[in-house]
N, C-alpha and C positions, 0 to 999 in steps of 0.2 A: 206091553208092560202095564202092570194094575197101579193106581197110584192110591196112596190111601193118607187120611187128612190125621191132624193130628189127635184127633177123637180116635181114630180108628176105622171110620167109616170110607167102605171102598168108591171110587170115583170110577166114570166111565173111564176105558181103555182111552188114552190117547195115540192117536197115530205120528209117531216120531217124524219129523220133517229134516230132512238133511241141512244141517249150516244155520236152523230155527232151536231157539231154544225161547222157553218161558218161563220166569219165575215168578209165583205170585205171593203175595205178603199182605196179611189182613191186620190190622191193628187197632184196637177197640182202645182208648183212653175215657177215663170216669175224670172229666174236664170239671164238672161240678167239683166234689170232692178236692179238687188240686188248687182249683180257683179259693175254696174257703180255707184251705190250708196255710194258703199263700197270700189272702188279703188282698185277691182282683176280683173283678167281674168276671160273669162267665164270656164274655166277648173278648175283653183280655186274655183271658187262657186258651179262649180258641186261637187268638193272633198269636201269640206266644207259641202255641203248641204248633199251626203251621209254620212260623217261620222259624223253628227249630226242625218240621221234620223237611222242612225244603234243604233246611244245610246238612241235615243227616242225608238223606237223597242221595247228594252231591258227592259224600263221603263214600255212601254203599256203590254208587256206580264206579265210581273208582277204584275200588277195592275190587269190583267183578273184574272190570278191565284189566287191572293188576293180577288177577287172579289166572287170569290166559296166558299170561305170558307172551311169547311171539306169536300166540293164534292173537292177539288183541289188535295186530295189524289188518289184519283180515277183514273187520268188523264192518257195517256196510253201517249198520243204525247202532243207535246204543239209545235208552233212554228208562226216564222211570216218571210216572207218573203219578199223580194226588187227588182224591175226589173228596 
């Protein structure tokens, strides 16, 4: 299966793995810009901005889980991570 980004541009073929699934999610914030809008520092708006997207996280894996339905018993890992 060809996967293609949301440019358009084609990705290597990944090889499907039974009972593996991966979803990836890139997210660019202009943290400057939000910080002056909103009258913080830009160290504030990075604190701010991760510790909203750790409770969004929290929220989307939930929702994937929910998303299964009785496959969500199954599940061996579940997680999401933040760089």
């Amino acid at each position: 299966m060809e996967r293609r980004y949301a440019h358009g541009e084609p990705s290597e073929p990944t090889p499907a793995r039974v009972g593996v699934a991966t979803v990836k999610l890139t997210l660019k914030a202009d943290l400057t810009s939000w910080a002056e809008r909103n009258g913080v520092t830009l160290d504030e708006a990075d604190r701010i901005f991760r510790k909203r997207l750790a409770e969004a996280n929290t929220r989307a894996l939930a929702a994937l889980t929910e998303g299964l339905g009785d496959m969500s018993d199954s599940m061996a890992t579940a997680g999401i991570s933040t760089a």
